[in-house]
Every structure is written in structure tokens, then in C-alpha cells.
N, C-alpha and C positions, 0 to 999 in steps of 0.2 A: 204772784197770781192772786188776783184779792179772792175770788169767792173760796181755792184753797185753803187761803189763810182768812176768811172769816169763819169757814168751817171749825179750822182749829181755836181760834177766837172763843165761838161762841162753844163746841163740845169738849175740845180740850182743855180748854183754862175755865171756861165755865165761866164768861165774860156773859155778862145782859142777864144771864138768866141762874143765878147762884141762890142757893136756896138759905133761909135764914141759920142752919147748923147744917149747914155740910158737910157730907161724911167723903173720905177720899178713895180712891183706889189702891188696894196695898196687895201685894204679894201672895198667896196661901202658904203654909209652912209646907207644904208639899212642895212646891216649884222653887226653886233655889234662881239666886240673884242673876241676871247678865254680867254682874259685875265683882261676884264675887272670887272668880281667878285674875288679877288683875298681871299687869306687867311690872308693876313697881318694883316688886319682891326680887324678881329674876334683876332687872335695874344695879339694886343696890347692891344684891350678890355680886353680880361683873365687876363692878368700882372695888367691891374689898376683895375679889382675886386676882381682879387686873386685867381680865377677858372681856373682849369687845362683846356688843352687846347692840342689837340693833333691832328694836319692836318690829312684826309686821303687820304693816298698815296695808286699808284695801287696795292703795294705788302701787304700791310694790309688787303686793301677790298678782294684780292686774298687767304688771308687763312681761310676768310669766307666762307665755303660750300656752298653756297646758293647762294653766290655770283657769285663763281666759276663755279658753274653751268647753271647759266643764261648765263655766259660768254660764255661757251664752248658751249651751246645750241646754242645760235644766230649764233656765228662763224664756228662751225659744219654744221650749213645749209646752211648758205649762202655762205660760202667759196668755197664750190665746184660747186656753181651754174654758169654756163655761162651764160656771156655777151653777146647778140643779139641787130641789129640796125635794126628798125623798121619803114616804113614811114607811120601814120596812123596804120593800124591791120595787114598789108602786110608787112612779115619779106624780112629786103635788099638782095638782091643776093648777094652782092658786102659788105661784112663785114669790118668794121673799125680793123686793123691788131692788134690795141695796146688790143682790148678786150683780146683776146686769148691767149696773148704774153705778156713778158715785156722786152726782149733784155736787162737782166740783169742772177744774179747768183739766184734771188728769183721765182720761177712760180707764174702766174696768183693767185692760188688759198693759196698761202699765203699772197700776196699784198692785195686781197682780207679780208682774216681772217685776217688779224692787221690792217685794214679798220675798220675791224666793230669791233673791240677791242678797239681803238681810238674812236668812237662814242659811246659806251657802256661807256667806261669811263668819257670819257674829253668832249665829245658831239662836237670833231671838230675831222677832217684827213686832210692830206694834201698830195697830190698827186704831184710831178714834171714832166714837158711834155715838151717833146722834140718834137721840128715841123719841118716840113718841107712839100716838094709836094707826095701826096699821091694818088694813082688812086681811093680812095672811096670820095674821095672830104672834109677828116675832115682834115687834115692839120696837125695831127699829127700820129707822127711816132712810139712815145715811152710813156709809163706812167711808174711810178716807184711812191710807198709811199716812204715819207720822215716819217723818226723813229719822233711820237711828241717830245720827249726831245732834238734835235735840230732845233726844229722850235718855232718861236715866232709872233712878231708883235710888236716892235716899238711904239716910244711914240709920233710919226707920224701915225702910223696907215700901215705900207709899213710890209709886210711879210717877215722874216728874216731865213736863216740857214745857221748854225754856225757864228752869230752875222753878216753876210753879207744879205743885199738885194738882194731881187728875181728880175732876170729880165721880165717886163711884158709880160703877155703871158705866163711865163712857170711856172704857179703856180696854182694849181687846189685848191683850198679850200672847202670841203664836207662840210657841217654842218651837224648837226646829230638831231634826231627828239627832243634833250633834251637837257640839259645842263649837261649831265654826271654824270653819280652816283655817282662819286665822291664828286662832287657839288652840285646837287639838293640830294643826296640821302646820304651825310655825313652825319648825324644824327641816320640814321637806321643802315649804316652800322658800325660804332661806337659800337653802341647799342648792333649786333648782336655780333661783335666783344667781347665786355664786356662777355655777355652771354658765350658766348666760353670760357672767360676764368675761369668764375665761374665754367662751369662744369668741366674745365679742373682742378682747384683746389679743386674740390667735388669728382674726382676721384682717384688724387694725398691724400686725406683726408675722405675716404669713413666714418668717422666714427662720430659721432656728437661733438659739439664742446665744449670744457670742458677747466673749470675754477681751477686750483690747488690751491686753496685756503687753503692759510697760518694760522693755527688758537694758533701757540706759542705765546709767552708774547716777547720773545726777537728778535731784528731783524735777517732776513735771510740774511748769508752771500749772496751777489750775485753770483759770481761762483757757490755756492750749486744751489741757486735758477735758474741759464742759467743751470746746469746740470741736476736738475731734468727737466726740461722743454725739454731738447734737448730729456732727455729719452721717455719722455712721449712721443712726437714727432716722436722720431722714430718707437715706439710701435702703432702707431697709422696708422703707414703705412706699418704695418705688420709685422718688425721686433720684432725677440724675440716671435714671434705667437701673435704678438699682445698684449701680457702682459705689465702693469704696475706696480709699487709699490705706495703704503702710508703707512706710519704710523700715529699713533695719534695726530702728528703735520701737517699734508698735508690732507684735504679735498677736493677731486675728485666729480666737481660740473657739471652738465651735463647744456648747457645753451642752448642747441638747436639743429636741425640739417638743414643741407641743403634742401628746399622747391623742392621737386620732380614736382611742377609741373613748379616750374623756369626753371629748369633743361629742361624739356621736354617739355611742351605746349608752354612753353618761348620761346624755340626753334624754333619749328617748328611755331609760331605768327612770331618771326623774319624773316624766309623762306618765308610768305607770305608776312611781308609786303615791300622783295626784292623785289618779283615776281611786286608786285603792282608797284613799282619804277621802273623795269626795264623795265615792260610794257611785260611780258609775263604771264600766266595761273599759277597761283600754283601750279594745278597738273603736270606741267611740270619741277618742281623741286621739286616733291617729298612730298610736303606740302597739309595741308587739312585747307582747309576754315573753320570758324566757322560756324555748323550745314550741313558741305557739307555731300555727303553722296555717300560710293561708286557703281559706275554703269558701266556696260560694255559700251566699246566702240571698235570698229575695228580702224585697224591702220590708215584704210583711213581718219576716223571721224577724229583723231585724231592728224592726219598731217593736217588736213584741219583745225582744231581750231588754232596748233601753227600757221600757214599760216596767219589768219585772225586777231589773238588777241597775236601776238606779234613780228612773223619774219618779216612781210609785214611792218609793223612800220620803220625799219632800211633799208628794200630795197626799198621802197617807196624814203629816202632820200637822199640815196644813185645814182638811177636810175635819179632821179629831176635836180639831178646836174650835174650827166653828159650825162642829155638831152640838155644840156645847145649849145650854135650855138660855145663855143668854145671848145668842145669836140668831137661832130660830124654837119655835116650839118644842115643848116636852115631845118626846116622842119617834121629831122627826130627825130627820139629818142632810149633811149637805155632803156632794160629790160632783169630782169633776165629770163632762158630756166627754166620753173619749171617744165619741163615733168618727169625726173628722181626724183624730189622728193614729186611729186604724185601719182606717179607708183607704186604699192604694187611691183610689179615684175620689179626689176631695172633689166636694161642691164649687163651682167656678167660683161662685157669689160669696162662699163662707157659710158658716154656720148663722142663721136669723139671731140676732140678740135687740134686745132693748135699748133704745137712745136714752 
């Protein structure tokens, strides 16, 4: 998409318009690295104990349900919600233009949702801001996310995309309320993962698991032995109606079956304890607590529980940062409009925003 990518062109690399001693964008010793828990360490641990070892990447945790639905929950809310400048509890007449707008090929309300997808994940985003003179007094013109997989930070500590430094000033760095599920929450998601794939091979094998036990004096050729086996296998997955053979040399040993409640309580224990990591309600993905118990609620109650004990967590740090004096004015601050997603009776039209 070119004008996205001359946006980062010209604000993020700081192409056409670099000034004769440019100073870069670096880190403050307060905020600690995206990058400074890394995978590597745990890596090379597994190889000297001999323990499999397997990073989790966004598209792993994304074929977990549970996961996939905290995701799209957080990003489904907050995504459509606008930006408002506020000084004190009096909303500004005079609105900061980049809220409503991004003077690129993506809208507001996606830069937003891959916002809170990059904090859900990775627990960092990074936003590039183009300035200049602006009649609301924030000095900038333009915001645009930068994609995290070309964004970094140096072993200097200076913010990088595509392996060039940001020029200071036009690098917005969100932190996010956690260190990213993928980090603090690789362990459950693993977990849940695993789980998936058990029952994914419990229903590819609906049948219990059995032992062909050899009981001739002489040995079995192997090709016989990989062909009965293949047979049985197939029969087991329904073809042929599901029949087998034995004869008096082949004993059909039944050694177990799949734990329905692995299957199923295991399950939905793992749907909680996403919910618990990613910091929303279990009943908002679908899951029941241990001894919870069901009860009516309106949808008002119910937007107002996500609201308090799990979306406000990610708007909260979101809004924090870009209260910040180089985002909008000394003084003022930004916060999401939640009228529309307290309103039982939303607007047909949506909420008015800016092209």
C-alpha cells in the first residue's frame, strides 16, 4: 500500500526530510526492552537437558479457541471505539485530527484493532507520527502503526524499522498492561494447544486403544506385522464398517481409551485459565469456573463486567500513553467515547467520526 508505506518512508526512516545531526529515538531507563526476555535462553536450556522445546508464535496461540476469542473480544471492542481529547472531564472542542484519521490506506479502527492485537500478544505496539504545526496545539499531524515484525530495539536501546533507526520524535511506543500472552502466558497456551491436539487425535481415533498382540512361537515377518497394523488402523477409523481380523496367532488387547473428561473439562480448565492470563471473565469466552453456576444477566450488566474486569485493562494503557505531552497538549488527555458501547440501543448509523 504505497501512501502506508510512504508514511513510514518519510516519518519512520526519516527518508526526504533527515535533518543535518539527527538525534534517534531510544528507550527511557524506566521502560524496559520488548526484547529483553527473549526465547533463546529457555532454546538452549532444552538442547543441554534434552527437553523438547517449542517457542509460541502468534499463529499457534491463534489456533487455540480461547485464545482466538479473547483476541477478537478485546479487538472487537475497542477497535470501533473513538478517540476524544479531553482537558480535565470537559471534552476539547478543538479535536487532535490524527484521532479520527490516519492519512494512510488503513482506517482508524484498524490501526486501532492491530493496536490491541500487538498488546494482547507481545505486550508492546508501536505507532509512527508525523508532525508538524497543527491548529489543536499537539503537533502532530499523522499516526500510523508500524506491523511489530518490523520493529525492534537495538543493542543500544534506539527503536528500529526495517533495521534503520527512528528519528526522535516520530516513534510512539504503547506498552501494554502485560508482557504478552505469548510471554507471560506461553506455558498455558502450549498446554491448551497440546489439549487440541489430543482431542483432535481422540476423534481422528474415536475408538480405544489396542494392542495386536503376537502370541506365535515364530517371528513375524514385518511387512505382515506394518500390514496388519495398517489394517487395523484403518478399521479403526471407520473403514471397512470398522471391522478387524484375528486369527489364533493375533490377540486384539484393548489397553485403554481416551479420558472424556481430558477431552472436555481439560478443555474448557484451559479456556479459563486463558481468560485468567489475558485478563478477561471466563464467561466471556464461553468457559465455566470451577463451581460457578449459571445466572441471568442483561446485556447492560454484562457489557459493564467486560468493561471493568477486562476491556478497560488495554484502554486504560493504551489512553496512558497517548495522554502523554507528546501526543496531545500539556494538560490535556485522551480517552475512548464509550457511549455506543453502553447503549443497549446503538445508533443505526454508528457513531459520526472524521474521514
Amino acid at each position: 500500500m504505497a501512501t502506508l508505506r510512504n508514511l513510514w518512508d518519510t516519518v519512520v526512516m526519516g527518508r526526504g526530510s533527515l535533518a543535518e545531526s539527527p538525534t534517534f529515538s531510544k528507550l527511557t531507563p524506566q521502560v524496559g526492552s520488548p526484547w529483553t526476555a527473549s526465547d533463546l535462553s529457555a532454546i538452549v536450556w532444552a538442547d543441554v537437558t534434552g527437553s523438547g522445546f517449542q517457542p509460541v508464535t502468534r499463529s499457534m496461540a491463534m489456533a487455540v479457541p480461547a485464545v482466538a476469542k479473547a483476541r477478537h473480544l478485546l479487538c472487537g471492542v475497542i477497535g470501533p471505539l473513538p478517540l476524544l481529547s479531553f482537558t480535565g472531564a470537559t471534552q476539547d472542542l478543538t479535536q487532535p485530527g490524527w484521532m479520527q484519521r490516519t492519512d494512510g490506506d488503513l482506517s482508524p479502527f484498524h490501526r486501532m484493532v492491530w493496536t490491541v492485537d500487538d498488546l494482547f500478544h507481545y505486550g508492546w505496539s508501536l505507532w509512527a507520527a508525523k508532525r508538524g504545526a497543527t491548529s489543536d496545539g499537539s503537533g502532530v499531524l499523522a499516526m500510523a502503526r508500524v506491523p511489530y515484525e518490523r520493529w525492534t530495539v537495538d543493542s543500544e536501546g534506539f527503536i528500529t524499522v526495517d533495521g534503520q533507526r527512528v528519528l526522535d520524535g516520530q516513534a510512539v511506543l504503547i506498552p501494554g498492561p502485560h508482557g504478552g500472552i505469548l510471554n507471560d502466558g506461553s506455558t498455558i497456551v502450549r498446554l491448551a494447544a497440546d489439549n487440541l491436539q489430543a482431542a483432535a487425535n481422540a476423534a481422528r481415533n474415536p475408538n480405544p486403544n489396542v494392542d495386536l498382540h503376537y502370541t506365535g512361537d515364530e517371528p513375524l515377518d514385518d511387512d505382515v506385522r506394518d500390514s496388519l497394523i495398517q489394517v487395523w488402523s484403518d478399521a479403526r477409523r471407520g473403514l471397512n464398517g470398522g471391522v478387524g481380523f484375528t486369527n489364533k496367532l493375533v490377540e486384539a488387547r484393548v489397553l485403554g481409551s481416551h479420558l472424556d473428561k481430558l477431552l472436555i473439562e481439560g478443555r474448557n480448565a484451559d479456556a479459563v485459565d486463558i481468560a485468567r492470563q489475558a485478563g478477561v471473565t471466563a464467561s466471556s469466552l464461553d468457559a465455566t469456573a470451577s463451581g460457578a453456576s449459571l445466572e441471568y444477566v442483561t446485556a447492560e450488566t454484562r457489557n459493564q463486567e467486560l468493561l471493568d474486569y477486562g476491556v478497560k485493562f488495554y484502554m486504560d494503557a493504551i489512553t496512558a500513553r497517548l495522554s502523554q505531552d507528546d501526543c496531545v497538549p500539556r494538560g490535556h488527555r485522551t480517552a475512548f467515547d464509550l457511549t455506543e458501547f453502553t447503549t443497549l440501543t446503538p445508533t443505526p448509523t454508528g457513531a459520526p467520526t472524521s474521514d
